[in-house]
C-alpha positions in Angstrom: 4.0 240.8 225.0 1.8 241.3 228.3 2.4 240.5 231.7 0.7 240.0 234.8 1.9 239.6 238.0 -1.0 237.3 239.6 0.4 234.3 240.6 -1.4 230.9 239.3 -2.4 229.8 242.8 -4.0 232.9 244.1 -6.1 232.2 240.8 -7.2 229.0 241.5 -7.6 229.9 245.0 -10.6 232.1 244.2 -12.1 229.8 241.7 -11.9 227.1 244.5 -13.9 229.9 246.6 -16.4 229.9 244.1 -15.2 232.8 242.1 -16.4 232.6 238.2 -14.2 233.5 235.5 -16.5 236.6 234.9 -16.2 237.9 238.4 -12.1 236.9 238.3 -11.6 238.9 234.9 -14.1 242.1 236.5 -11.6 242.0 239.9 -8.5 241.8 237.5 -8.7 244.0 234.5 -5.5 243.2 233.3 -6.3 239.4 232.5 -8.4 238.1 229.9 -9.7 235.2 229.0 -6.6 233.7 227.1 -4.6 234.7 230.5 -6.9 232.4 232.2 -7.1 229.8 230.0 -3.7 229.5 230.1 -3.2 229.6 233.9 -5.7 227.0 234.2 -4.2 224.6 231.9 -0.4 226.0 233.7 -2.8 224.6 237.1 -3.2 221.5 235.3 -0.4 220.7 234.1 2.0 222.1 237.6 -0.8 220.9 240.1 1.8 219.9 242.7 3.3 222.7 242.4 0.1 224.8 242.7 -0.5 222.9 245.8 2.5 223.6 247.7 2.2 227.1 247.0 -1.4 227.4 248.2 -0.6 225.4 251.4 1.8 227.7 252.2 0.2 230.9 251.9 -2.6 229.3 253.8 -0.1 229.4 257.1 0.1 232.9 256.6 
């Protein structure tokens, strides 16, 4: 089994920049397009928590 150390929010945090899913999986090689899938739906499904973490790496 794989794993990637890119957290779910710095994902969506590019996407929300206008990043595509081609472009994310080019910048990361080590994601494909399952990995995304799945953090997207993790996104989804944790949004809060996605939230919180963004905000606070905003302050940063």
């Amino acid at each position: 089994m794989r794993k990637s150390r890119i957290p779910v929010w710095v994902l969506v945090s590019f996407r929300r920049l206008g990043m595509n899913e081609s472009r994310l999986l080019d910048n990361y090689p080590t994601l494909t397009a399952t990995d995304l899938a799945n953090a997207w739906a993790y996104a989804t499904a944790f949004s809060n928590e996605i939230e919180i973490a963004i905000g606070e790496n905003d302050e940063d």
